[in-house]
C-alpha beads as a LAMMPS data file, in Angstrom:
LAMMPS data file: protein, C-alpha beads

108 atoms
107 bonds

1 atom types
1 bond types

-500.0 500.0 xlo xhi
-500.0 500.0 ylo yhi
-500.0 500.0 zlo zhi

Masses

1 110.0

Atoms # bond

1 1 1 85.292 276.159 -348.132
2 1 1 86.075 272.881 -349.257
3 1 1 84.390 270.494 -351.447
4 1 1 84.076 267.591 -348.762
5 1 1 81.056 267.987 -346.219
6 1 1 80.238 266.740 -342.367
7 1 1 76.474 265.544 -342.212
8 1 1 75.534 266.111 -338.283
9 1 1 75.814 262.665 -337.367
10 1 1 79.334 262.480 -338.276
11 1 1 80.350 265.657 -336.875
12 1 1 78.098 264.553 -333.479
13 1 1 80.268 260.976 -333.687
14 1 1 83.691 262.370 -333.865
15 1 1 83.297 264.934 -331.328
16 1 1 82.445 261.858 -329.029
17 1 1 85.622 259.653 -329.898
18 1 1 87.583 262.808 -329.842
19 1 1 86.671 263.795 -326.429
20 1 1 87.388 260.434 -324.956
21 1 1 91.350 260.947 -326.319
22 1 1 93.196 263.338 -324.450
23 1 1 95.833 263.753 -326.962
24 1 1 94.006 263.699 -330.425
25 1 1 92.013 266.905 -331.758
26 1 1 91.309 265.620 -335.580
27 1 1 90.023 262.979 -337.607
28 1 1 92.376 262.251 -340.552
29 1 1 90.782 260.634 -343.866
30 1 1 92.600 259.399 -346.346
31 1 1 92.505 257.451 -349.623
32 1 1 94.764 254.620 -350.188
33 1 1 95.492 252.235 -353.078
34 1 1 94.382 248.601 -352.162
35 1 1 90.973 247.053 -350.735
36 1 1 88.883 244.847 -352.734
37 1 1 87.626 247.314 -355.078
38 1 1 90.610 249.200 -355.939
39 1 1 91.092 252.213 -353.032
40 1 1 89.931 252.456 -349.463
41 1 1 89.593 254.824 -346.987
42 1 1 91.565 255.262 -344.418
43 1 1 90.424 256.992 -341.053
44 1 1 93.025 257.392 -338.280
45 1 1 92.568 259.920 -334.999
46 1 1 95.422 262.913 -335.124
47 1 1 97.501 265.386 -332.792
48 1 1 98.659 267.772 -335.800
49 1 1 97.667 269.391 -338.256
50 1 1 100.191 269.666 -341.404
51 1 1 100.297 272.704 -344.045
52 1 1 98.870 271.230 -347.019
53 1 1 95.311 269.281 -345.183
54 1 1 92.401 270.308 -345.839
55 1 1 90.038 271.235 -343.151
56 1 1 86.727 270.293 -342.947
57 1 1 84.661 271.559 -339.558
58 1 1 81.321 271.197 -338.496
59 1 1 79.643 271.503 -335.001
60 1 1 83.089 271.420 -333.278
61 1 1 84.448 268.332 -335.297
62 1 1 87.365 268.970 -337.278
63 1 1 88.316 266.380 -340.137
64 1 1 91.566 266.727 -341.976
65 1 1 92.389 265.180 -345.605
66 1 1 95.554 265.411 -347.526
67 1 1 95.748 267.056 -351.351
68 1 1 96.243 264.363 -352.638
69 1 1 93.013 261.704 -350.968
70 1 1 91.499 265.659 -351.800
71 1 1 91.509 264.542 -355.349
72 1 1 89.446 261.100 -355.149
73 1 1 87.184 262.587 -352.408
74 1 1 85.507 266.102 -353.982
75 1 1 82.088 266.490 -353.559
76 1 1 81.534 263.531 -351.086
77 1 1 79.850 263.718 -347.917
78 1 1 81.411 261.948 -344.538
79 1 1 78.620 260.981 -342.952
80 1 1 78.011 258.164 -340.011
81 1 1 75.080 255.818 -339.929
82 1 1 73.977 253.101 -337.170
83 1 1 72.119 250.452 -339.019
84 1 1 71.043 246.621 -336.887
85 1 1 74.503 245.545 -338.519
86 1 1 76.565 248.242 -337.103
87 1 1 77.703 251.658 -336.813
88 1 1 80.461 253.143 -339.216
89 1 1 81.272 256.258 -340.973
90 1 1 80.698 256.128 -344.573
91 1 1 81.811 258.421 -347.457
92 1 1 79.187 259.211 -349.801
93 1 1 81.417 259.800 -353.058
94 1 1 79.588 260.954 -356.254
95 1 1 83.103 260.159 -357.592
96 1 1 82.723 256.411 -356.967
97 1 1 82.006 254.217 -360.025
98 1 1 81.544 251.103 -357.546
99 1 1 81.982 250.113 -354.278
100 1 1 82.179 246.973 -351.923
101 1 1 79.900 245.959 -349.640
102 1 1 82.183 246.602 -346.967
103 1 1 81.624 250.645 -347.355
104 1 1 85.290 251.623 -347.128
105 1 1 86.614 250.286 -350.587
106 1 1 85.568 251.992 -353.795
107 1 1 86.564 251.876 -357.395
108 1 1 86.980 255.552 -360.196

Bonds

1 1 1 2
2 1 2 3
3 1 3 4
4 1 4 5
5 1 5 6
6 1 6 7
7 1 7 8
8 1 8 9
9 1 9 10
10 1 10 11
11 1 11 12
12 1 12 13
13 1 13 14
14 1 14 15
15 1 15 16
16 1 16 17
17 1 17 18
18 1 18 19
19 1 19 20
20 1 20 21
21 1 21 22
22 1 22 23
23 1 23 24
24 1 24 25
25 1 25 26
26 1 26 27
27 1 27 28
28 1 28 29
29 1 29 30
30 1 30 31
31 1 31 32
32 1 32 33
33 1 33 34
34 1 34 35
35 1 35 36
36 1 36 37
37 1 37 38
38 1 38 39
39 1 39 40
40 1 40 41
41 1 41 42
42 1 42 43
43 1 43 44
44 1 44 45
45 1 45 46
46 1 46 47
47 1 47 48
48 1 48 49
49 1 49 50
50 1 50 51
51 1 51 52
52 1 52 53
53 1 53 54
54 1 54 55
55 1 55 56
56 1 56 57
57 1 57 58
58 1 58 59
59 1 59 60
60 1 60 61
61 1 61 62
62 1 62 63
63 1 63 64
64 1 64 65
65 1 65 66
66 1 66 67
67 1 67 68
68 1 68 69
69 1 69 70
70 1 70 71
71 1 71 72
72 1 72 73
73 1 73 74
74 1 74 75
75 1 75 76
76 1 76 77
77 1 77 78
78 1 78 79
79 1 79 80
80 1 80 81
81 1 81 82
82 1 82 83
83 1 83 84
84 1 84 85
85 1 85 86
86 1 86 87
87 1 87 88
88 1 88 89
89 1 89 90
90 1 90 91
91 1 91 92
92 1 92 93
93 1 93 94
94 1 94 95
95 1 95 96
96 1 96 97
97 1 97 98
98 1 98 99
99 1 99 100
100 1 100 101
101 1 101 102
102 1 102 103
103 1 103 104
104 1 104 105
105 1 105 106
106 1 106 107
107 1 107 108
């Protein structure tokens, strides 16, 4: 059990981009320094699996993070939401002391 969750539309969401590539099984998320509000997240479509991700699975989607984006990331929620201005995965971190409007830069 991890401390990251899948709500159903994001697990629904990757499951459809991963079927459409033939040679990627995961979604990778990661934290990186930079963006406008001090980290961003990173999401990149993966063919293996290394020793020290964590797994996250729901519904058939599997989502990998690294220990280390582990550490910014416990106790958020990946989920995906289609809004009239677009459709884009979103983290949901209760770590987060702000974030842009952009939805993939956040500040601790």
């Amino acid at each position: 059990m991890t401390d990251v969750t899948l709500s159903s539309s994001a697990a629904k969401r990757i499951t459809a981009i991963l079927a459409k590539q033939s040679d990627k099984d995961f979604l990778r998320v990661s934290v990186e320094g930079g963006g406008c509000s001090g980290f961003s997240y990173k999401f990149d479509l993966d063919d293996t699996k290394n020793d020290d991700d964590i797994v996250v699975e729901r519904d058939g989607a599997t989502v990998l993070i690294d220990e280390m984006s582990m550490e910014f990331m416990r106790g958020s929620e990946i989920d995906f939401s289609t809004e009239l201005i677009g459709a884009a995965f979103k983290i949901n971190n209760p770590n987060a002391t702000a974030a842009c409007g952009c939805g993939t830069s956040f500040s601790l």
